[in-house]
C-alpha positions as semicolon CSV with decimal commas, in nm:
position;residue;x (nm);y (nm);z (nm)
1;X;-2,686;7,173;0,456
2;X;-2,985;7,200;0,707
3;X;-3,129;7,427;0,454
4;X;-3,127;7,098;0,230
5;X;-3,229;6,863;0,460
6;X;-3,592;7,052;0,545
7;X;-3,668;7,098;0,174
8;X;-3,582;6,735;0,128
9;X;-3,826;6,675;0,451
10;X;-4,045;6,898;0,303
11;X;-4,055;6,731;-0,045
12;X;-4,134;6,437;0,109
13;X;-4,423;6,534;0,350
14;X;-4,599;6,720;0,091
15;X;-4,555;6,457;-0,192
16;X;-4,690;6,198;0,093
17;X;-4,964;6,456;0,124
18;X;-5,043;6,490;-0,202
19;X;-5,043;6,109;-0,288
20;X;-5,268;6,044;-0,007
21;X;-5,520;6,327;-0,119
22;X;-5,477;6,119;-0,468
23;X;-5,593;5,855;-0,308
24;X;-5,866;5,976;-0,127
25;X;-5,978;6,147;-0,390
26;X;-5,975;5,834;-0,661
27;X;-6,145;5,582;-0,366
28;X;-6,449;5,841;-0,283
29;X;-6,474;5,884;-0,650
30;X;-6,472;5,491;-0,666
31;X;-6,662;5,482;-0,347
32;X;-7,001;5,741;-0,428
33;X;-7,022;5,548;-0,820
34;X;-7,056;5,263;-0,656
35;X;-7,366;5,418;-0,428
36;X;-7,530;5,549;-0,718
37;X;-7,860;5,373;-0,818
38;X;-7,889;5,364;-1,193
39;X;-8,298;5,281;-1,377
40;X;-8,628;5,360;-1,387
41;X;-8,918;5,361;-1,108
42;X;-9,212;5,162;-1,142
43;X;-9,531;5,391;-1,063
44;X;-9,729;5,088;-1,152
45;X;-9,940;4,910;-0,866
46;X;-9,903;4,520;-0,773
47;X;-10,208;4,364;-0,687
48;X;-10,155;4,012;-0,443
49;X;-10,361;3,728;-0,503
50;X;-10,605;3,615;-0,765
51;X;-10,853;3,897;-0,774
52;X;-10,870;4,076;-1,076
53;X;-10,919;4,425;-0,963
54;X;-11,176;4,575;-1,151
55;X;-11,504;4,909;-1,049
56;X;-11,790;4,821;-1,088
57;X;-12,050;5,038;-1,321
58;X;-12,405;5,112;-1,257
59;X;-12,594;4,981;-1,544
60;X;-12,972;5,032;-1,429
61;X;-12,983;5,407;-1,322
62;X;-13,325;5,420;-1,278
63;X;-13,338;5,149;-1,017
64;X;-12,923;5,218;-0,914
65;X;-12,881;4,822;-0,973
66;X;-12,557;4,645;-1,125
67;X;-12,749;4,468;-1,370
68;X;-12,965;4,453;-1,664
69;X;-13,173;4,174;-1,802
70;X;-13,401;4,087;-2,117
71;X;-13,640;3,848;-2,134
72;X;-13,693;3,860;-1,721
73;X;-13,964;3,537;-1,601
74;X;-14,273;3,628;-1,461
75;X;-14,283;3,528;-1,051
76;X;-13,862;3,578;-1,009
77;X;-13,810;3,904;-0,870
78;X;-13,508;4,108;-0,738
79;X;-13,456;4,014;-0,419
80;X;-13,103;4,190;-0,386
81;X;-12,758;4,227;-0,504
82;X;-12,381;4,247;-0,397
83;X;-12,056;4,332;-0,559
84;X;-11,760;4,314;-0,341
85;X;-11,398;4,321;-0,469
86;X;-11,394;4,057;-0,733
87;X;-11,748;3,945;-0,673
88;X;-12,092;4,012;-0,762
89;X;-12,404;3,798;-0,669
90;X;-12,758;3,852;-0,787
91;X;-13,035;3,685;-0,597
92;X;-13,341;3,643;-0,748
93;X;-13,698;3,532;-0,552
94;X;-13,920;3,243;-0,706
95;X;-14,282;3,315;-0,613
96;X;-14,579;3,188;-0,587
97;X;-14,724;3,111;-0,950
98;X;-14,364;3,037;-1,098
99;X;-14,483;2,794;-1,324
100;X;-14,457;2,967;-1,642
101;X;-14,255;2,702;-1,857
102;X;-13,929;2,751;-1,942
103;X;-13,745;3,082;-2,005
104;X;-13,385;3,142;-2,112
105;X;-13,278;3,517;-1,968
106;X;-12,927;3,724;-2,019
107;X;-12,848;3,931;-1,715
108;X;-12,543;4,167;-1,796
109;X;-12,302;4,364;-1,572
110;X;-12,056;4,570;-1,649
111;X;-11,697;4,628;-1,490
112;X;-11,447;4,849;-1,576
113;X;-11,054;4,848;-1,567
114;X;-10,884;5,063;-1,298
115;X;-10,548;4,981;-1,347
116;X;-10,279;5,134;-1,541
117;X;-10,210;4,829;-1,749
118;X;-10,419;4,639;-2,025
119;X;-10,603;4,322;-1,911
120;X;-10,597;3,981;-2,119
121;X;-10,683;3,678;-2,274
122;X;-11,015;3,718;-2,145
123;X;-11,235;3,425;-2,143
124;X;-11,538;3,299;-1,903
125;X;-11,623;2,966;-1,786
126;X;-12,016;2,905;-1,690
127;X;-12,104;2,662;-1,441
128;X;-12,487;2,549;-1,245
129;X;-12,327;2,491;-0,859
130;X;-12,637;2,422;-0,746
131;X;-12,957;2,245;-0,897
132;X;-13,302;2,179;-0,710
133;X;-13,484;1,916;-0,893
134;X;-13,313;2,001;-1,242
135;X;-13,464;2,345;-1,254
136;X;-13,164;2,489;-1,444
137;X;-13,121;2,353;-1,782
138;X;-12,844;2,535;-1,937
139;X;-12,566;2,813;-1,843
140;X;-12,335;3,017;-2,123
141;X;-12,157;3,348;-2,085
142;X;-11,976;3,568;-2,282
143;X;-11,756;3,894;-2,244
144;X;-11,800;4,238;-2,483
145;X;-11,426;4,231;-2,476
146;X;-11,142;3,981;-2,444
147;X;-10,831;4,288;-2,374
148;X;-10,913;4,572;-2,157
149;X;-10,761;4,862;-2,202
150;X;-10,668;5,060;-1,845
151;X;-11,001;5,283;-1,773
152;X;-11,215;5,079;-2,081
153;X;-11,501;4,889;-1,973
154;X;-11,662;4,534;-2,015
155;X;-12,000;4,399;-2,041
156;X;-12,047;4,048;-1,842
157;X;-12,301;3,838;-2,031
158;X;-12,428;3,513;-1,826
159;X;-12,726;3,370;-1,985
160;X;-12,920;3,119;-1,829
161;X;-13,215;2,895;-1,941
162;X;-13,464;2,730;-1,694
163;X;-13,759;2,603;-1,604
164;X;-13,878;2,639;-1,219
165;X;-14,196;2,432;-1,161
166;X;-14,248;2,531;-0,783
167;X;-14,052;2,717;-0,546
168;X;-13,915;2,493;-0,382
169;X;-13,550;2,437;-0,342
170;X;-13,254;2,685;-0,406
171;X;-13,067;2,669;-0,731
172;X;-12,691;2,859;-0,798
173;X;-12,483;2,921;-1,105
174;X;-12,195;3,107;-1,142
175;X;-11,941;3,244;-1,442
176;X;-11,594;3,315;-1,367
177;X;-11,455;3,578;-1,545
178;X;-11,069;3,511;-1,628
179;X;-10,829;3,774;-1,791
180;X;-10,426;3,817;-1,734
181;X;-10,312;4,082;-1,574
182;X;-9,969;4,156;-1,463
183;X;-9,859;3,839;-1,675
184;X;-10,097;3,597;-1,407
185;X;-10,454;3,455;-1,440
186;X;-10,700;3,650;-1,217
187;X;-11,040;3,582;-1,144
188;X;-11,426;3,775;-1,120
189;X;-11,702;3,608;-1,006
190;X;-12,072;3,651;-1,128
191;X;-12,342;3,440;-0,917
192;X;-12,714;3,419;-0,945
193;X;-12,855;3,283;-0,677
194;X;-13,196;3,126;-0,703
195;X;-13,389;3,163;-0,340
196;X;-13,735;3,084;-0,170
């Protein structure tokens, strides 16, 4: 009879065992699903802001300059240049003996896409920000390409027509360069400034 009564006991421990081992077995199999992190990582950079990030290329190797030109005025000379993160100004010297009449010149720099992902919708918007005595008569611009593929380049045209009668005064202009990238608008800046 006591024989009985421990295997009973028995029975009943090691079924208690066993359904709690269930258990614990189910719930951590429960329990480590539910820590598992299922999809894909991104390897693709997120730029802040509104700069479009873009490298700039040397297009004048001879002189290591940014930019080219055709058509350049007598008496407006390099003076110096800058291109810093989603800017690049040009500033150009009117000397003595300027008056020459009126000249329209295309000055062209070239960027190129760093990114792992295709810019867009590109499009450029040409504006005089500053105008001595009416000096500058017209702006216009126009870009090589309107999608950039990632490591593909662009060529930055910004034409502008004018007619400086002295040296006096400063004169500005400036084209911003818009294309979408990582579905927002984002901007590059091309100035020319006109100095003493």
């Amino acid at each position: 009879m006591q024989n009985t009564n421990i295997k009973k006991r028995l029975f009943v421990i090691g079924l208690i065992i066993f359904i709690y081992i269930l258990f614990m077995g189910v719930g951590y199999a429960f329990f480590s699903e539910s820590l598992t992190i299922n999809g894909v990582a991104s390897t693709v950079d997120y730029y802040e802001g509104d700069k479009l990030p873009v490298e700039a290329v040397i297009r004048d190797t001879e002189q290591n300059r940014y930019y080219t030109a055709d058509n350049e005025k007598n008496h407006v000379v390099f003076n110096s240049e800058t291109w810093q993160d989603d800017t690049y100004t040009l500033k150009l010297k009117k000397e003595v003996g300027v008056v020459i009449g009126e000249k329209t010149i295309t000055y062209v720099v070239t960027f190129k896409n760093p990114t792992t992902t295709t810019f867009t919708n590109g499009t450029i918007n040409a504006e005089i920000t500053k105008n001595t005595n009416n000096h500058i008569k017209e702006v216009s611009g126009s870009l090589s390409k309107t999608e950039i593929n990632p490591g593909d380049q662009v060529d930055v045209s910004f034409t502008i027509r004018s007619n400086f009668l002295t040296t006096y005064g400063e004169d500005s202009v400036k084209a911003t360069i818009t294309y979408t990238y990582q579905n927002k608008p984002r901007y590059f800046y091309f100035i020319v400034d006109y100095i003493n």
